[in-house]
VMD Tcl script that draws the C-alpha trace (Angstrom):
set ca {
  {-10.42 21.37 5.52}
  {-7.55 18.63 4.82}
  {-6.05 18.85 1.60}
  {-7.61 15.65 -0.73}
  {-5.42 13.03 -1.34}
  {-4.77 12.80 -5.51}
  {-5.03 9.05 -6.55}
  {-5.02 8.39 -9.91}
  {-6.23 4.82 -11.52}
  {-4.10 3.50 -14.21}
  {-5.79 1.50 -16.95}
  {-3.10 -0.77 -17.96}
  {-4.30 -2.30 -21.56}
  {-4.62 -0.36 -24.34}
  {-5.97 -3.36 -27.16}
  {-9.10 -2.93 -28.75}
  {-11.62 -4.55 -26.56}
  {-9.72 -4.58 -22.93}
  {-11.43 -5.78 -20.10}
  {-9.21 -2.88 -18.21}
  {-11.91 -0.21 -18.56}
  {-14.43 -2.00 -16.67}
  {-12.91 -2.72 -13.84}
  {-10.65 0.61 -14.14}
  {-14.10 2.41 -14.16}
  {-15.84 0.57 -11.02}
  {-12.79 1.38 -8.82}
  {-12.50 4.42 -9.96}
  {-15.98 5.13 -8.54}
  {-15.24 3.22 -5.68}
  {-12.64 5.39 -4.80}
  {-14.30 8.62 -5.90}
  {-17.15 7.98 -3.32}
  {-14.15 8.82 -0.51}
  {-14.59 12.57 0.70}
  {-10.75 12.65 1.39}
  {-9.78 11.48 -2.66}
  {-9.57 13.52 -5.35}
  {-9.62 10.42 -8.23}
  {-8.52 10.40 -11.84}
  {-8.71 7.82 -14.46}
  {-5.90 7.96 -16.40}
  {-5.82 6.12 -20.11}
  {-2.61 4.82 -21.33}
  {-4.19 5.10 -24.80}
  {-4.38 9.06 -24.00}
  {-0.19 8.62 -23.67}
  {0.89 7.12 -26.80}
  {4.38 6.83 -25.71}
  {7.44 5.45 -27.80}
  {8.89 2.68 -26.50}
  {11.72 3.34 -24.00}
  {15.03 4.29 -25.99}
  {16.53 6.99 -23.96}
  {20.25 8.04 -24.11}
  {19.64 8.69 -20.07}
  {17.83 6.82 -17.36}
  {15.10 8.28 -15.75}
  {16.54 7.81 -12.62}
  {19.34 10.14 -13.59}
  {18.33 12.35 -16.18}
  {19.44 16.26 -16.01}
  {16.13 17.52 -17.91}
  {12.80 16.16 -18.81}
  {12.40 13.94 -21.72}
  {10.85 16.21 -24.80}
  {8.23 14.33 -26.17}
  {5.05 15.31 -25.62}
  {3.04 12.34 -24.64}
  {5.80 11.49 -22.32}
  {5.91 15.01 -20.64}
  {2.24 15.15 -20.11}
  {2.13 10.99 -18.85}
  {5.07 12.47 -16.58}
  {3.36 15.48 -15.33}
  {0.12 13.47 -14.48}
  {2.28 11.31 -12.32}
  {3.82 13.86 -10.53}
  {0.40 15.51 -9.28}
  {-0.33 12.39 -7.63}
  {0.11 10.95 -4.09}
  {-0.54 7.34 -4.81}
  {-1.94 5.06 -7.60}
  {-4.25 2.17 -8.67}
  {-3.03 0.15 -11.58}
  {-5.45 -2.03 -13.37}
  {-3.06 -4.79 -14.68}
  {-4.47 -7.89 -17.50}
  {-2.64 -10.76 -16.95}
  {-0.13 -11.57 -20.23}
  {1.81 -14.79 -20.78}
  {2.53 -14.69 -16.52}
  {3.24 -11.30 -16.54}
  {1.80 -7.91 -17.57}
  {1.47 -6.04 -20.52}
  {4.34 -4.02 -23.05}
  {2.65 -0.99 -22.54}
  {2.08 -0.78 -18.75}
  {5.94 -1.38 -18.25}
  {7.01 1.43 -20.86}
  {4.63 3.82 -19.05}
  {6.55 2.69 -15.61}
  {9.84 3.09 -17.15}
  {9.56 6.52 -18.48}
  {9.02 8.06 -15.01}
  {11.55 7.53 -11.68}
  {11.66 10.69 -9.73}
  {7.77 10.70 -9.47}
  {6.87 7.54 -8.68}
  {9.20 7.55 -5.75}
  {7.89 7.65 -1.84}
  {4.12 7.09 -2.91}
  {2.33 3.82 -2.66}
  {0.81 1.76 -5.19}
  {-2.05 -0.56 -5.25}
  {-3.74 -3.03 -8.07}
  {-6.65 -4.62 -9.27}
  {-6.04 -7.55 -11.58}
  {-7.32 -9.78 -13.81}
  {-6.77 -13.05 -15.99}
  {-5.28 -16.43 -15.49}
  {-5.44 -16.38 -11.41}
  {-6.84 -13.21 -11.38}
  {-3.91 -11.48 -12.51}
  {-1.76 -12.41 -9.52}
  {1.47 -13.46 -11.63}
  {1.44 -9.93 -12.99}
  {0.92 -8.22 -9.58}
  {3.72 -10.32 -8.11}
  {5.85 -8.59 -11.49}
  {4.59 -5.11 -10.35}
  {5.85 -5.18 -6.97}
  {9.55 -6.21 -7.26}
  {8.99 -3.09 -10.71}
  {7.44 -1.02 -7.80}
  {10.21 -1.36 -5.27}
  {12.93 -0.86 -7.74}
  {11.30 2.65 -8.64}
  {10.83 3.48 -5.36}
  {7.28 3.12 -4.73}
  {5.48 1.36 -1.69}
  {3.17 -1.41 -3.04}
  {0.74 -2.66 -0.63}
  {-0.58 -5.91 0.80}
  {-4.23 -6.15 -0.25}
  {-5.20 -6.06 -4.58}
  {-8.31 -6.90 -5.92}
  {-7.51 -9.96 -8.13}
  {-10.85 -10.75 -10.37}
  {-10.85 -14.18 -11.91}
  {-12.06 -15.79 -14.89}
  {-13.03 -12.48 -16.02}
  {-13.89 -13.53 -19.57}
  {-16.98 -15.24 -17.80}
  {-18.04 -11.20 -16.41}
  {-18.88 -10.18 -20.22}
  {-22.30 -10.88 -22.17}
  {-22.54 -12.08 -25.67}
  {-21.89 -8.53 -26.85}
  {-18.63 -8.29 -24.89}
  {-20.14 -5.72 -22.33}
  {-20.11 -6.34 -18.41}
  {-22.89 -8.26 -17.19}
  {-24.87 -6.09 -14.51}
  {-23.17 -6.63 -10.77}
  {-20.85 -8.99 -11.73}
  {-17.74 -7.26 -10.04}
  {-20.05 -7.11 -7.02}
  {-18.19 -10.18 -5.08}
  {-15.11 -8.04 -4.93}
  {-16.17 -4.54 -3.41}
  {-15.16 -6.13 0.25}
  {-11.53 -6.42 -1.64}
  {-11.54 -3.07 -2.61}
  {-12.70 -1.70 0.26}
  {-9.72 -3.67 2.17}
  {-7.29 -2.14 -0.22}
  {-8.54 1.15 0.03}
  {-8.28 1.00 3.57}
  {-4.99 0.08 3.38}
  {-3.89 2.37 0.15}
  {-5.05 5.48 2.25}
  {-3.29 4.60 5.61}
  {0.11 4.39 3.14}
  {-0.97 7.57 1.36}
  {-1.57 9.54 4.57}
  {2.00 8.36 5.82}
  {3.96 8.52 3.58}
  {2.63 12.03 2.01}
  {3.09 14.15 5.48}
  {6.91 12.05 5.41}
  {7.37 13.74 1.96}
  {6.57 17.19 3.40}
  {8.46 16.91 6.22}
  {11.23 15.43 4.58}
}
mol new
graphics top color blue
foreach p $ca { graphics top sphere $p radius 0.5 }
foreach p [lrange $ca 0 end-1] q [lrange $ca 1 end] { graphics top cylinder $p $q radius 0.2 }
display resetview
């Protein structure tokens, strides 16, 4: 039997009452329905990092960074083959948080392909757009297809929670960018080995 292919989902939000879990959650079952995956859901509120202030880059550091919710957010990204970020949409771009998390890590992200689901003002597609040109620059292959939810505020009930189905009209999108995710995964994982 193939080895699975490690995918983690990045929830990129970490304010009190995020939207991120919801959809982080439903693609992360998505996804975990796939015989060939081996998913995890990983919570930047589990990796309460410091904001970037490091004497080296990551690019070229000579050892790992020493704090501990840094070494273990690095670590997590270095089991992986590819990722699913869950962006919100802030002020036309993403969120403080998500591009500390990106910054602290270079060496890992490189060679492995990245996909996202979005949401906010046009379904998050101003901070996607962001991602990619962040993506490239570390290295990473960001695809085509993303799952880009809209007017997500209407999704929620009165008590904040998700109304039942409502992220229904976009399994065909995820399904596309799975598609697509895995194809990159495949590739560019056996290139890594052979390389």
């Amino acid at each position: 039997m193939a080895e699975k292919l490690r995918i983690k989902v990045i929830l990129g939000s970490t304010r009190p009452n995020r939207f991120s879990e919801y959809p982080g959650r439903w693609i992360f079952e998505v996804l975990d329905k796939r015989e060939e995956v081996e998913a995890e859901l990983l919570d930047l509120r589990d990796y309460p990092m410091p904001f970037f202030n490091e004497a080296e880059t990551p690019g070229y550091k000579s050892k790992p960074y020493t704090h501990e919710s840094v070494a273990n957010w690095t670590a997590k990204i270095a089991e992986a083959d590819a990722y699913i970020v869950v962006s919100p949409e802030y002020s036309h771009g993403y969120s403080a948080v998500l591009k500390n998390a990106l910054d602290y890590v270079y060496q890992e992200w490189n060679n492995k392909p990245v996909a996202f689901v979005a949401y906010g003002s046009v379904g998050g597609s101003r901070a996607v757009e962001q991602l990619r040109q962040v993506a490239i620059e570390l290295q990473m292959v960001p695809i085509r297809n993303a799952v880009h939810i809209q007017a997500h505020w209407n999704l929620l009930d009165e008590k904040g929670a998700l109304k039942s189905g409502s992220l229904e009209p976009y399994v065909r999108s995820a399904e596309e960018m799975l598609e697509q995710l895995l194809w990159w995964t495949k590739t560019l994982k056996r290139a890594r080995e052979e390389a």
